[in-house]
Residue, then its C-alpha position, 0 to 999 in steps of 0.5 A: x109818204x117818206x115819213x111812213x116808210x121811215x116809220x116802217x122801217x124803224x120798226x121793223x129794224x126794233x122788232x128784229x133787235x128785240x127778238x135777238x135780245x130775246x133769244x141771247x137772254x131766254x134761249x141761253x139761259x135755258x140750255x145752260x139750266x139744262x146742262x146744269x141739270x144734266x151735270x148734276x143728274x151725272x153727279x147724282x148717279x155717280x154718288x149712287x155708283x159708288x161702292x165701298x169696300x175695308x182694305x184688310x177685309x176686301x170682301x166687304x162692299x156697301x153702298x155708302x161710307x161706314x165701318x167694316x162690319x168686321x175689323x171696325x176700320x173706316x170704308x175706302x172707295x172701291x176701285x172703277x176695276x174692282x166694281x165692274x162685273x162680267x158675271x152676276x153669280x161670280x165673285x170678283x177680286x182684285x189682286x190685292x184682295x186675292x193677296x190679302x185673302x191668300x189665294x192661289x190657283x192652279x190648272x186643272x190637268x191630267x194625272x196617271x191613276x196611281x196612289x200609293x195605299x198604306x197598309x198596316x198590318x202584323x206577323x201571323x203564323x203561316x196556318x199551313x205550317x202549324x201541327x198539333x203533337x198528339x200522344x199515340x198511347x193513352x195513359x200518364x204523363x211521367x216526364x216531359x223533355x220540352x217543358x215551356x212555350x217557345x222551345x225549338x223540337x226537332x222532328x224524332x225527337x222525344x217531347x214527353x213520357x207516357x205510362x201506358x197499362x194498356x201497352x203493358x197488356x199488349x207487351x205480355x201478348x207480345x210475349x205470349x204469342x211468341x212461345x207460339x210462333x211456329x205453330x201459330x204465326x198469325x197471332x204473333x204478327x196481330x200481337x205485333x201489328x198492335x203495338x206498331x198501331x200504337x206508332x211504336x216502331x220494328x227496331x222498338x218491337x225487336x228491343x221488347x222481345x229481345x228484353x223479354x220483360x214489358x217496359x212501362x213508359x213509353x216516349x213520345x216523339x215529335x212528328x215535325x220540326x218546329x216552334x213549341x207555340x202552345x202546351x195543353x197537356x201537364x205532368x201527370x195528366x191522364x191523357x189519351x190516345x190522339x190527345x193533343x199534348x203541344x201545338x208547334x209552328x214552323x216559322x221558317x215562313x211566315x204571313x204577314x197579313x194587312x188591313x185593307x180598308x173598303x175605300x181602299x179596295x179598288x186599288x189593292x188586287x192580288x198580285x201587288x208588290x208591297x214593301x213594308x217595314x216593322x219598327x223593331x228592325x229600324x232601317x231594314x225594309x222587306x218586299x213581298x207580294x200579295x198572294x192572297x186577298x180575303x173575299x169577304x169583309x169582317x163586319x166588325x171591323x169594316x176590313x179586308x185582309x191582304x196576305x204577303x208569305x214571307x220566306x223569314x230567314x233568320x227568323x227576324x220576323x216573329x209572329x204579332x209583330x207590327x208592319x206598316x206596308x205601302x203599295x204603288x198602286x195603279x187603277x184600272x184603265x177606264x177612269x177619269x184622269x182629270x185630278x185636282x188637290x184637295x184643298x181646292x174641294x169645298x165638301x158640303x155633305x151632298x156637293x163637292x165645289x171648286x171656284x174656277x177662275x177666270x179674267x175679263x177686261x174688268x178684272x179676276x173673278x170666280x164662279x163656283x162649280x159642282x163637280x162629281x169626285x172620283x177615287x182619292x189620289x193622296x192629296x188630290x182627288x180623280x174628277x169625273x165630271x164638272x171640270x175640263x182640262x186646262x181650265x183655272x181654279x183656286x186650290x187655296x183660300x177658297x173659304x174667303x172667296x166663298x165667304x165673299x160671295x156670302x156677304x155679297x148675296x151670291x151663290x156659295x156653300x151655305x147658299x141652300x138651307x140644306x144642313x151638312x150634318x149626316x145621319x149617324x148613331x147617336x152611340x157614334x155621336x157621342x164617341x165623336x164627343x169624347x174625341x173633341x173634349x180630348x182636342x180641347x184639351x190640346x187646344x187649351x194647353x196651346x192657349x196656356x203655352x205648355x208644350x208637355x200637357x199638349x203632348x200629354x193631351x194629344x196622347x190623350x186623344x189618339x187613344x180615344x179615337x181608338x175608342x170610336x166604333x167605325x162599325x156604327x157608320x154605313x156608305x158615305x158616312x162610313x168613307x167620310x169617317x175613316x178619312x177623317x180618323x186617319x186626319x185626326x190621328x197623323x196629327x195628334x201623334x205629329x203634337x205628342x211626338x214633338x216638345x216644340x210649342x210651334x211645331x206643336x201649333x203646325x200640327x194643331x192646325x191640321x187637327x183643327x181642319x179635321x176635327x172642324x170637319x168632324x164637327x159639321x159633318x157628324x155633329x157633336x153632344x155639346x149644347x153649343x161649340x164654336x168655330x173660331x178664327x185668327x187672321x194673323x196666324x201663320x203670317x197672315x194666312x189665317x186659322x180656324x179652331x174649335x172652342x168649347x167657348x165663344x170667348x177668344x182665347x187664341x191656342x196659335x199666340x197663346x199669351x203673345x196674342x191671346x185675344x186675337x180672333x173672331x167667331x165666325x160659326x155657332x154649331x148646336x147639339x147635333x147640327x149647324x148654325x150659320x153666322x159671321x163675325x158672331x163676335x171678334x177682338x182682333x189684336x196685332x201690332x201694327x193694325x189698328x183693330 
């Protein structure tokens, strides 16, 4: 019996040692492939996570390690800050990206609705104080005592002599009726008063009778005091009666009327003070008012005059001299007072777009909005609607963000299939294309280093933009077209009035924003062109430009860098072709591209 409960005992005692054995060894073993599982499930996610990103192009981001498809340099890890997102549709940047990227933000406020408008306009002959000289006596002319335009008459004067045989007839009644004066006083004064028809005066009358013999020629004599501005009558013609012989103009005042164009009418009324200057009297500027405003459009030229009357005293302004004017002008309470700058704009033919920033706890980003425009302030734009005050948005730089959001999938300007290029003429098209062949000109002058043909060149193109019919155009395409024009012009007159080849590159710059512009919105009778870009220009801040070529020539370094650049666009005959990094060659000291 004691045997049993011993046996009993040891058995239960191995039993319960066994099943501890078994637990250390299986049950620890399973928990530790569970947590390598897990740890290596971690791993796994993690390396699925991990973005890469090009530190000079930080818009770049790909799954997995490679080459920036644009600069060829080997992809980092992104920063945990820069790959969180709050927003699906914004665009997230760091602020080294937004360094790298040259952008810059500014609030959206409040602006008072005033613009200064200039005018440019000319001299013009007040119409009230111009008269025609007529010849009171039909005959030929003998003598003329003002014998060339531009001659000062006074009013009485004698301005020429006319040989009448009409008035000789009458004289010889004159005298006839005289020996019968006292018997018939009647037919003396009828013998008189025919003669005083004839603008002959009673002291001429008395003269006749007291000479007794007719006299043959008789004088003229000016009826105002003025400017001779125009003969129409020679030595020896036969005129007659009431035939204009001289016109003459009183330019003691004058008008100066200003080309008010459509965009500019809400802002021009009746009554606006206006200072104007005229380049042939350097340093002097002259005031005036609006007195009147014409009620109609000329439809040839799209304008509007403005008319300013001018006392001219000393006659220092001469008729069809040049004025260029300003007007401070104030728009009408009623309109939107929210404003931003222009550069903060993205125009895409049918929407205006801004990036409005904001900050979360995962970093900077931007969201683009659409927003409806009002009336142009100089540099910056009225908005009705889109925006609210106080709110953040980029006013440079904008094309990089939006040229991220492109890469990353996400809501930019080119986004919709929509083309930017508006319906216009083909006659204005081709128009357009005698301007961009005059900007290849100045383009490829810069690429070669030679400031005079760039001078030449821009000279070159402001004439031909004056060639362009802007009466082709109607509405929106009309508006867009004379911002442009103004663009276009401001900066080739900026490059043919300077010998400075870097000055001359600033200026380029500008010509190459608006004839980009041009080029999208209108398109152009080319079979293909391109737009181009250099990142090291201006200190890193980039520029674009417009090649007849895919080939990289850089008109910004010239022959310093001449291969630096890339092909961001390709525009066809007539529209658009969007593409990126189409083809590059980026050269600079100190980058490895």
């Amino acid at each position: 019996m004691k045997t049993n409960k011993t046996t009993i005992i040891i058995a239960l005692s191995t039993l319960v040692i066994g099943l501890l054995v078994g637990w250390l060894i299986f049950g620890g073993t399973s928990q530790q492939d569970t947590d390598d599982d897990h740890d290596h499930d971690v791993e796994t996610t993690a390396g699925e996570e991990e973005v890469w990103t090009c530190s000079m192009h930080p818009q770049i981001r790909q799954g997995e390690p490679g080459d920036c498809p644009i600069c060829g340099m080997d992809l980092i890890p992104m920063d945990d800050e820069e790959e969180g997102e709050s927003n699906p549709l914004a665009v997230n940047m760091s602020e080294t990206a937004m360094r790298l990227a040259s952008v810059r933000t500014a609030t959206v406020g409040t602006a008072e609705p005033l613009k200064t408008v200039r005018l440019n306009g000319k001299v013009e002959t007040d119409e009230r104080r111009i008269a025609s000289q007529s010849s009171h006596i039909p005959g030929r002319i003998e003598e003329m005592m003002v014998s060339f335009t531009g001659e000062f008459v006074s009013k009485g004067q004698a301005i020429a002599s006319v040989y009448s045989p009409d008035l000789v007839t009458a004289q010889e009644e004159l005298f006839e009726a005289e020996k019968i004066k006292d018997s018939q006083p009647q037919l003396f004064n009828s013998a008189k008063e025919k003669l005083k028809n004839w603008k002959l005066s009673e002291n001429q009358i008395e003269k006749i009778l007291q000479s007794g013999a007719p006299r043959e020629t008789f004088n003229v004599l000016a009826d105002v005091s003025g400017y001779v501005t125009s003969r129409k009558a020679n030595l020896g013609d036969y005129i007659g009666r009431g035939q204009i012989i001289y016109e003459i103009a009183d330019l003691s005042r004058v008008w100066v009327l200003f080309d008010v164009y459509e965009q500019d009418m809400p802002w021009v009324k009746k009554g606006d003070k206006i200072s104007f200057s005229v380049a042939s009297i350097p340093g002097e500027t002259f005031e005036g008012t609006i007195s009147f405003l014409d009620p109609v459009i000329d439809p040839k030229t799209r304008v509007a005059k403005a008319r300013v009357e001018m006392v001219n005293s000393g006659l220092k302004l001469k008729p069809e001299m040049f004025a260029s004017g300003m007007v401070e002008a104030k728009l009408p309470a009623g309109g939107g007072t929210l404003s931003v700058p222009k550069t903060a704009v993205m125009w895409t033919g049918k929407r205006s777009l801004v990036y409005v920033k904001s900050e979360t706890e995962t970093g900077v980003n931007f969201l683009m909005r659409e927003v409806t425009l009002g009336l142009a302030l100089g540099d910056s734009y009225l908005v009705e609607s889109g925006l609210d005050e106080g709110e953040e948005i980029a006013v440079s730089g904008t094309f990089s963000i939006d040229a991220a959001a492109q890469l990353a999938g996400k809501p930019s300007m080119m986004q919709k299939p929509e083309s930017k290029t508006m319906e216009v003429p083909q006659a204005f098209r081709e128009q357009i294309t005698a301007v961009a062949n005059a900007y290849f000109e100045v383009k490829n002058a810069l690429v070669d280093d030679d400031p005079e043909t760039a001078q030449t060149a821009a000279g070159k193109l402001s004439g031909t933009l004056g060639e362009v019919d802007m009466g082709l155009l109607e509405g929106d395409a009309h508006h867009h077209w004379m911002d442009l024009q103004n663009e276009l012009a401001e900066a080739g007159e900026m490059i043919s009035e300077t010998a400075d080849i870097e000055e001359q590159r600033e200026h380029f710059n500008m010509l190459s924003e608006a004839i980009l512009e041009t080029t999208e919105s209108f398109g152009l009778e080319i079979e293909k062109t391109y737009r181009l870009f250099c990142p090291m220009a201006f200190d890193d801040k980039g520029a674009f430009w417009l090649s007849e070529s895919d080939e990289i020539l850089n008109p910004y370094f010239g022959d310093m860098m001449l291969r630096c650049g890339e092909v961001k666009e390709t525009y066809s005959r007539g529209q658009r072709i969007f593409k990126t990094a189409d083809k590059q060659n980026t050269q600079a000291a100190g980058h490895n591209h």
